[in-house]
C-alpha positions, -999 to 999 in steps of 0.1 A, spaced: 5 93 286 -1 100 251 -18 76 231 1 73 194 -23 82 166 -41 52 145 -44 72 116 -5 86 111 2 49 104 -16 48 74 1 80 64 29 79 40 46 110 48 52 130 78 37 165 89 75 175 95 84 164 60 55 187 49 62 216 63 98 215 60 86 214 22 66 247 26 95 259 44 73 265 77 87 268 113 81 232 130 64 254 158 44 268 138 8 249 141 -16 272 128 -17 250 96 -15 216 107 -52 206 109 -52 216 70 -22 197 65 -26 166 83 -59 163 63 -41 172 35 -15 139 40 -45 120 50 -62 125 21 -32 123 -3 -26 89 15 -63 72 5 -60 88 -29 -26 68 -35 -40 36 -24 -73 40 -47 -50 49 -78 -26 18 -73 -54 -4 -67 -46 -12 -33 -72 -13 -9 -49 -24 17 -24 1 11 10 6 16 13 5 53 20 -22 81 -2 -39 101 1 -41 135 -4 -76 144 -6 -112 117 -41 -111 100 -58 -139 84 -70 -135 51 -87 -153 25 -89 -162 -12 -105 -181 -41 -79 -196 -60 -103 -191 -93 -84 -162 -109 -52 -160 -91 -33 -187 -95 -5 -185 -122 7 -221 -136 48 -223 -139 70 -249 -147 77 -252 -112 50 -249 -98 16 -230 -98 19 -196 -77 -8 -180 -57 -16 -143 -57 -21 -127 -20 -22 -100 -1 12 -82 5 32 -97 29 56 -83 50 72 -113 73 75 -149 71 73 -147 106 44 -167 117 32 -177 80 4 -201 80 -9 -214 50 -45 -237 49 -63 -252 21 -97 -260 21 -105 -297 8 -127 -325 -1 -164 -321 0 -166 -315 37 -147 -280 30 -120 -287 59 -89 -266 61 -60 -284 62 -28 -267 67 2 -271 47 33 -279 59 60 -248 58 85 -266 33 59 -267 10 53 -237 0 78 -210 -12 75 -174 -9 86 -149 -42 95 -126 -55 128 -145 -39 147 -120 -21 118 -100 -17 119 -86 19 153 -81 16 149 -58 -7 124 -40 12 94 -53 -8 65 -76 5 58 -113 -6 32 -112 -32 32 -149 -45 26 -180 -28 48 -208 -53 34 -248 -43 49 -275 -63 18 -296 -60 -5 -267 -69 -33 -252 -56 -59 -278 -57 -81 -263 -32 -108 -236 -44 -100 -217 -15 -67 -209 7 -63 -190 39 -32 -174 51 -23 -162 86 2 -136 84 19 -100 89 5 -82 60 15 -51 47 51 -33 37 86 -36 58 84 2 51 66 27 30 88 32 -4 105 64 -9 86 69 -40 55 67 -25 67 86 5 79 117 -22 42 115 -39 20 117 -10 39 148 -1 36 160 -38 0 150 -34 -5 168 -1 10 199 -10 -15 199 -44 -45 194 -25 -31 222 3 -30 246 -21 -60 241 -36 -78 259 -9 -66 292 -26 -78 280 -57 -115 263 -57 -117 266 -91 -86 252 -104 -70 285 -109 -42 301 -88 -31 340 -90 -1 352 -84 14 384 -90 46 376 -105 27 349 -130 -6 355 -137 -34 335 -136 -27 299 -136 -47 270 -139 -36 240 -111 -37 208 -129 -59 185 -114 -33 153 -115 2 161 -114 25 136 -140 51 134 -116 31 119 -90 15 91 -117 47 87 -125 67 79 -91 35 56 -81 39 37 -117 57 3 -107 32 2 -78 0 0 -94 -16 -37 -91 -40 -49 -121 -69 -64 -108 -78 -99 -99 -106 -122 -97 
């Protein structure tokens, strides 16, 4: 049996995607070594240039992560809202705060805390705020759940291919020039604008 492959999860486009894009015969596999790298590589540099360490991907199973609220929690009329981790199912959301003197984690009740943007996951995005009336008291907060994204967005999916196909090519051009007969010598930008632009609305600012 074939085991599935650990790291094409954390890819955000496909090796079929990127050779249809170089217009190569699915059968042909002399290239995919360099172009798997390519996608892996294009992948880890997204992630690093929208500030997310945790990328775009979904994990496999509910993690438990956890924060001080020092930093990331935003006040609001109603209520004060915590900045997590993206979040990709209210399945199996557990929330705990950690109080008094004696640093014991209580958990908070399910009603009590509301998960935005509203209509979020719907829309295909992840949970990124955690919005308690009562406020966030507590200096530190666990949560227990599926991180990650419902599904990699198409923006990102288009610019790791861009990416990939940049850093593919680059092997016939170590020193950031490219020949070709029709147009010359010409010099391969190191960062393409249309890739900084599709990843634009996903960059995160960091946090304390």
């Amino acid at each position: 049996m074939t085991q599935p492959d650990p790291a094409a999860a954390r890819r955000y486009a496909t090796l079929t995607r990127l050779k249809a894009s170089l217009k190569l015969d699915p059968s042909d596999v002399a290239r995919d070594e360099l172009l798997t790298e390519a996608l892996d590589v294009a992948s880890r540099q997204i992630d690093k240039t929208c500030n997310r360490p945790h990328g775009f991907w979904l994990d496999q199973a509910p993690t438990t992560r956890e924060y001080r609220t020092i930093g990331r929690v935003v006040a609001g009329d109603d209520g004060d809202a915590l900045l997590v981790d993206d979040i990709a199912s209210l399945t199996g959301l557990v929330v705990a705060a950690r109080t008094g003197s004696g640093h014991a984690w209580e958990a908070l009740d399910a009603g009590d805390v509301d998960p935005e943007p509203c209509n979020a996951l719907i829309d295909g995005r992840p949970v990124t705020l955690l919005r308690r009336w009562r406020g966030w008291a507590a200096d530190r907060v666990r949560v227990t759940a599926l991180h990650g994204w419902p599904a990699v967005p198409a923006e990102v999916a288009m610019a790791c291919r861009m990416q990939a196909l940049r850093l593919y090519r680059r092997k016939d051009s170590p020193e950031g020039v490219l020949g070709s007969a029709e147009w010359g010598v010409t010099r391969v930008a190191r960062v393409d604008p249309d890739v900084a632009e599709l990843l634009r609305d996903f960059v995160l600012e960091e946090t304390g």
